[in-house]
C-alpha positions as CSV (number, residue, x, y, z in Angstrom):
1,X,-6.9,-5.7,-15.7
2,X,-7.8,-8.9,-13.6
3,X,-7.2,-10.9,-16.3
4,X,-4.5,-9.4,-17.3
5,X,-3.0,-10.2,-13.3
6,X,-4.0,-13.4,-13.5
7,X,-2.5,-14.7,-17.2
8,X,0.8,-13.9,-15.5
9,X,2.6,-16.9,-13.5
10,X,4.9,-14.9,-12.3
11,X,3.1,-12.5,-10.5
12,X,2.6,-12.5,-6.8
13,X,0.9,-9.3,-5.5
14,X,-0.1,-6.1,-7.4
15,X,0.9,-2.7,-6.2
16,X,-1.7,0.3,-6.2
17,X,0.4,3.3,-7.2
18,X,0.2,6.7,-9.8
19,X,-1.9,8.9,-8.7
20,X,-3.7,8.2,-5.6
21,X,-5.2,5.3,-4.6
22,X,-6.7,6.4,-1.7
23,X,-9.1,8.9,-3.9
24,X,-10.3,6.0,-5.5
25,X,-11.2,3.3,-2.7
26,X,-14.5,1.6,-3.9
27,X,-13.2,0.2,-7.1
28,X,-9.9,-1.1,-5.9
29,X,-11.1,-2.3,-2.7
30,X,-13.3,-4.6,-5.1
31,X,-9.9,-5.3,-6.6
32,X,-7.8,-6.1,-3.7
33,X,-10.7,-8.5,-2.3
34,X,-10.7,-10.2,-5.1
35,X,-7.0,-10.7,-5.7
36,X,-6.0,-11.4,-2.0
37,X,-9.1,-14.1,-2.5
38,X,-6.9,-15.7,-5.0
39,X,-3.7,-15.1,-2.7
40,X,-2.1,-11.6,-3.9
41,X,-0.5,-10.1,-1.8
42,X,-1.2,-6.2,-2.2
43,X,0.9,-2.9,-1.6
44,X,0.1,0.6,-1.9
45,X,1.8,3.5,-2.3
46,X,-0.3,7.1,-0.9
47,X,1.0,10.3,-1.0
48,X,-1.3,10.3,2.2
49,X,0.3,9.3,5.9
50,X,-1.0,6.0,7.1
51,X,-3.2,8.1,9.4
52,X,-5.7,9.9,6.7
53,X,-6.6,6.5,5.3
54,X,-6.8,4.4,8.5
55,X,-9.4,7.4,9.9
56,X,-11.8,7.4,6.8
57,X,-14.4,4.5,6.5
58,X,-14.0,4.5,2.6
59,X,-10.4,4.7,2.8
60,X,-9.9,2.1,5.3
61,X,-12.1,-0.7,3.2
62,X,-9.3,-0.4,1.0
63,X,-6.1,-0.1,3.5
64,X,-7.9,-3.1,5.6
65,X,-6.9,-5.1,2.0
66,X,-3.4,-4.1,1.8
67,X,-0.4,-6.0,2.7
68,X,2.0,-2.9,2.9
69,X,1.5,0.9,2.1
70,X,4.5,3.0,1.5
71,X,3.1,6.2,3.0
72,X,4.0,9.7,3.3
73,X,4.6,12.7,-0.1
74,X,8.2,12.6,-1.7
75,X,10.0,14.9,-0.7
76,X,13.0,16.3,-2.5
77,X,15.1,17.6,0.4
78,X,14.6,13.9,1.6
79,X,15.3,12.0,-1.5
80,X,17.6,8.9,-1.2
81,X,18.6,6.6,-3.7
82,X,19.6,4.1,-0.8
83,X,16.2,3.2,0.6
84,X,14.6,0.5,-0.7
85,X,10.9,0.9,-2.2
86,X,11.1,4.7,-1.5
87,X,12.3,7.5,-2.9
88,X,12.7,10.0,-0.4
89,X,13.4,9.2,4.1
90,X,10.1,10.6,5.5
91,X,8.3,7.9,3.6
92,X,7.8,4.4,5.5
93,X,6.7,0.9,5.0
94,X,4.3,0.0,6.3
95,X,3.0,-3.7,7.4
96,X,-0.6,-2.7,7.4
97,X,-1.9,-5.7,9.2
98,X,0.1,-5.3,12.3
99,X,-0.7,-1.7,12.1
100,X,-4.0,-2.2,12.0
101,X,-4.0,-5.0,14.7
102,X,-1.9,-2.9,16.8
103,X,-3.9,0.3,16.2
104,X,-0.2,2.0,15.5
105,X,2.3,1.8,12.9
106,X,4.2,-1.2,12.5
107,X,7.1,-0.5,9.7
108,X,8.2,-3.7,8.0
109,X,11.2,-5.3,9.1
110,X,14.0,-6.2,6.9
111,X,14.1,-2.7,4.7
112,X,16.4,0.0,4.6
């Protein structure tokens, strides 16, 4: 997969998404250190709100490596087609750094 990453010019970050990611920290925290080492930015996207990850040591290797998470379940009732980077309003995104700086959410500017 690395290689893979890398071989591409064109790419800039890599997104953690399908599934979980959070259920798997260990081997994409090795992932994300490694890629933001070679300046990738990294998203997320967790089913999880910003709070389960940020609370569990394993979990928060990984979120401490991540640019942005888009947090929160879809929701159906809540489904838009007008956000951007989301599918449904409950979800956020998040700027994970600041959050973490902040010890609170910081949503990203700039989104709808």
């Amino acid at each position: 997969l690395y290689d893979e990453i890398v071989e591409n010019p064109l790419t800039t970050g890599v997104t953690f998404s399908g599934g979980e990611p959070f259920i798997q920290p260990t081997p994409l925290s090795i992932m994300a250190k490694i890629l933001r080492a070679k300046g990738y930015n990294i998203w997320a996207y967790s089913g999880f709100v910003f709070d389960k990850p940020a609370n569990d040591p394993q979990r928060r290797r990984l979120l401490e490596l991540c640019d942005v998470v888009v947090d929160g379940p879809f929701v159906l009732a809540k489904k838009s087609l007008e956000l951007d980077f989301r599918g449904s309003s409950n979800q956020r995104i998040i700027n994970v750094q600041e959050s973490l700086k902040q010890n609170k959410v910081i949503l990203m500017e700039g989104f709808k």
